[in-house]
C-alpha positions as CSV (number, residue, x, y, z in Angstrom):
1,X,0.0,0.0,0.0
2,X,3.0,2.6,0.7
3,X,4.1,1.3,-2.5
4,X,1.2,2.9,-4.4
5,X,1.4,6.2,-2.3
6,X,4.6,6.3,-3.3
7,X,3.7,5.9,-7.3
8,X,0.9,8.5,-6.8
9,X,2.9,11.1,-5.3
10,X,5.8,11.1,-7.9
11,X,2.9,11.1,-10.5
12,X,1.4,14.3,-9.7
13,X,4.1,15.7,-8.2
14,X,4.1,18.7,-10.1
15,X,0.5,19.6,-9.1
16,X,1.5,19.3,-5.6
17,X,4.0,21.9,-6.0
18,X,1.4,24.2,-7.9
19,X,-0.9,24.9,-4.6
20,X,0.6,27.8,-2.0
21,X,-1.5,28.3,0.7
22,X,-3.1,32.0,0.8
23,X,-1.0,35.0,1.5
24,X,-3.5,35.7,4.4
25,X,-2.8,32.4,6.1
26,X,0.0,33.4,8.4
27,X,-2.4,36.0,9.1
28,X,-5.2,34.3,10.2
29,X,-2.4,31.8,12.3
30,X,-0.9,35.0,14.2
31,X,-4.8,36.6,15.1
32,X,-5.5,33.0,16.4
33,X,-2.9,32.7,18.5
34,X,-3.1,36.1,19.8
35,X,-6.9,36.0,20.6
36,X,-5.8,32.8,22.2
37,X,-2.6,34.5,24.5
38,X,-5.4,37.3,25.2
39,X,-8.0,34.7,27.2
40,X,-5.1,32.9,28.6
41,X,-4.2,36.5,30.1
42,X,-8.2,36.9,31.3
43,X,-8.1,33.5,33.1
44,X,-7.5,33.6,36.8
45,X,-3.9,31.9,37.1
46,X,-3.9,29.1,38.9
47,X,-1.4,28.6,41.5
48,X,1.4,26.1,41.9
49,X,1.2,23.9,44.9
50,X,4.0,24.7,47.1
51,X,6.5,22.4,48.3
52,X,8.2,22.1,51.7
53,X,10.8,20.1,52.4
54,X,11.0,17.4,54.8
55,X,13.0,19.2,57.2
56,X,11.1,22.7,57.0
57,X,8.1,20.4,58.2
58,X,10.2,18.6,61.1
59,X,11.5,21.5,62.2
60,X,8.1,23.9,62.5
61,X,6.5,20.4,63.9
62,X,9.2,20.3,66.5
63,X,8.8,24.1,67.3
64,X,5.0,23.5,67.7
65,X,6.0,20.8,70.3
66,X,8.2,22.9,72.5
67,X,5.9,25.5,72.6
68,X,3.2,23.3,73.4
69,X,5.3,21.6,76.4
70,X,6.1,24.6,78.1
71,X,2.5,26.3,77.5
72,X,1.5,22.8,79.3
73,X,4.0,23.1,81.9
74,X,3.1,26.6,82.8
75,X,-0.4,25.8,83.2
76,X,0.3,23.1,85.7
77,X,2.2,25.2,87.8
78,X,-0.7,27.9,87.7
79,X,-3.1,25.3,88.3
80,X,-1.0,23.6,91.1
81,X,-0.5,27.5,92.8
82,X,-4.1,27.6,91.8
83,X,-5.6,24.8,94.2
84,X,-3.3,26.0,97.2
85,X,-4.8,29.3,96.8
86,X,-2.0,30.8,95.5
87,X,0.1,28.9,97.9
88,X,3.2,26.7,96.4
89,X,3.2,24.5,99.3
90,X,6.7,23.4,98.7
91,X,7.8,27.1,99.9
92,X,6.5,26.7,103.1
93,X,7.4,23.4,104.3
94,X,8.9,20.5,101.5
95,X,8.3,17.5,104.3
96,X,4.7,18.6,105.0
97,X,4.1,19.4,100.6
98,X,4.9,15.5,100.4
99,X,2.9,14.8,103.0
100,X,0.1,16.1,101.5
101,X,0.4,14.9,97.9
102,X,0.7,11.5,99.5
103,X,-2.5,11.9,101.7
104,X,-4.3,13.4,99.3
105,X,-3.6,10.5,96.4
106,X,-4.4,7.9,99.4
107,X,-7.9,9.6,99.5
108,X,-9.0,9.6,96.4
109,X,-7.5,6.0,96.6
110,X,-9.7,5.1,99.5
111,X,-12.6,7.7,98.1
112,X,-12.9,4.9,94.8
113,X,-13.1,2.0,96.9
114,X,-16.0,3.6,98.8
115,X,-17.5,4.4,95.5
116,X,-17.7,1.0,95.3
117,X,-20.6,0.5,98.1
118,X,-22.8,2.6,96.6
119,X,-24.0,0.0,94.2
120,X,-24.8,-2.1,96.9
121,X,-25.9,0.0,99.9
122,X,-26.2,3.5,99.0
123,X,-27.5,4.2,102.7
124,X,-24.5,3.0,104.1
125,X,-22.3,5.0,101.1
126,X,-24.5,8.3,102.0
127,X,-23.8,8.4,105.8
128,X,-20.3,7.8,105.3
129,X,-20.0,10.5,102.7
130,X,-21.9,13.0,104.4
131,X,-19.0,12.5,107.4
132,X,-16.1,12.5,104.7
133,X,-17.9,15.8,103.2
134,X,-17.9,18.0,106.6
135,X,-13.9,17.1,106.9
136,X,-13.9,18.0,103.5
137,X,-15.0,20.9,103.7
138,X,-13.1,22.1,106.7
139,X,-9.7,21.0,104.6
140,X,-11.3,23.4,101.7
141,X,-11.8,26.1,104.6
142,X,-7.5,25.9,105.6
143,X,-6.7,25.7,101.8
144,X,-8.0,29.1,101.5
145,X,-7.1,30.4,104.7
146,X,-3.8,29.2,104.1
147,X,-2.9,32.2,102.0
148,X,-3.7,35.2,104.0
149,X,-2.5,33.2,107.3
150,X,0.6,34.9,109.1
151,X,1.7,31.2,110.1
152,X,1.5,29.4,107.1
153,X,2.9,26.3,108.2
154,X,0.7,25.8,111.4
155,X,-2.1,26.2,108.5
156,X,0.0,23.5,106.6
157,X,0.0,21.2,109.7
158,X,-3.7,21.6,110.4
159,X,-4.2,20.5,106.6
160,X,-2.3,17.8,106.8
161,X,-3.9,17.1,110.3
162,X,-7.2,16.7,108.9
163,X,-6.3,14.9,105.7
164,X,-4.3,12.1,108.3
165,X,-7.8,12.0,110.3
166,X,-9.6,11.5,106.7
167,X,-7.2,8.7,106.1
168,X,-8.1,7.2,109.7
169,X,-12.1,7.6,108.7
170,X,-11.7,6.1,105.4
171,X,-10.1,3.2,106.9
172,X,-12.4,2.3,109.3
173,X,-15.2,2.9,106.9
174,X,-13.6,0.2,104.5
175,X,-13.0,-2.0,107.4
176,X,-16.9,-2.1,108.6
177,X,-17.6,-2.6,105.0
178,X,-15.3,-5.6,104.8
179,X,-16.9,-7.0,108.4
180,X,-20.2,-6.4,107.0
181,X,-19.4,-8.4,103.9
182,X,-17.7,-10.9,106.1
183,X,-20.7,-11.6,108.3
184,X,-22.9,-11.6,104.8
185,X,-20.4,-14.5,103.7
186,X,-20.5,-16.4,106.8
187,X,-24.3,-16.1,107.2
188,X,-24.9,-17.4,103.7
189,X,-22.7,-20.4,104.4
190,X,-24.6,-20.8,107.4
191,X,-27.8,-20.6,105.3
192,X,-26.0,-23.0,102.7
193,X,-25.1,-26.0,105.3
């Protein structure tokens, strides 16, 4: 088949060579193109995507960190200052600041186990947190007191004082509970023999 283009194209060969395009050609081409440039120009450019490289990214990642850390950090220490009313405990007395962390986390220790009986006996759970609630609140009133006191670390003492004595109440409280649930046991055996 290229074979007979081939013939065909040598054969008229000379009328191929008679045809010239239109003077007004190129014309026509450079209007075209120009109408063309001219909506390109009217079109909102798009933008190109920016790049980062990788270690632009670690490096504002890793300042976003550090800034978070120490915004995190400051805000503990206002809200430790903050629940001593005003009072960084550790300034007065670092003995009796330990103290009172450790009290306080054997509370709330003691406080979960006692949430425990009121699923079973919320009587029992209510009279024992109406006398955890008074010391409570008398803690509360030496926390605040403890700011505008002239002897902070009697204040300190007292604190601690009544946090040992809530220790003291919480244990007995969770000893009756485990008689009670003793003498439950040993009944039920009873009933069982």
């Amino acid at each position: 088949m290229s074979k007979r283009l081939e013939d065909f194209m040598k054969s008229n060969r000379a009328e191929f060579d008679d045809l010239e395009p239109h003077a007004d050609i190129w014309n026509n081409i450079a209007l075209e193109l120009d109408s063309w440039d001219n909506k390109q120009k009217q079109q909102p450019q798009k933008r190109e995507a920016k790049t980062f490289s990788l270690g632009f990214v670690l490096k504002v990642a890793a300042s976003v960190i550090v800034v978070m850390g120490l915004g995190f950090g400051f805000y503990l220490n206002s809200q430790k200052t903050a629940t001593n009313g005003g009072v960084n405990l550790a300034d007065i007395n670092p003995a009796y600041a330990k103290q009172q962390v450790h009290y306080a986390s054997v509370i709330e220790n003691q406080r979960t186990r006692l949430k425990l009986v009121a699923k079973f006996d919320p009587q029992l759970y209510n009279e024992f947190n109406a006398d955890l609630a008074k010391m409570d609140a008398s803690y509360k009133k030496l926390n605040k007191d403890l700011a505008t006191s002239p002897n902070q670390e009697r204040v300190l003492r007292a604190m601690i004082r009544n946090l040992q004595i809530q220790t003291e109440v919480l244990n007995q409280q969770l000893s009756v509970i485990e008689q009670f649930n003793q003498s439950k046991k040993d009944h039920q055996n009873e009933k069982d023999i």
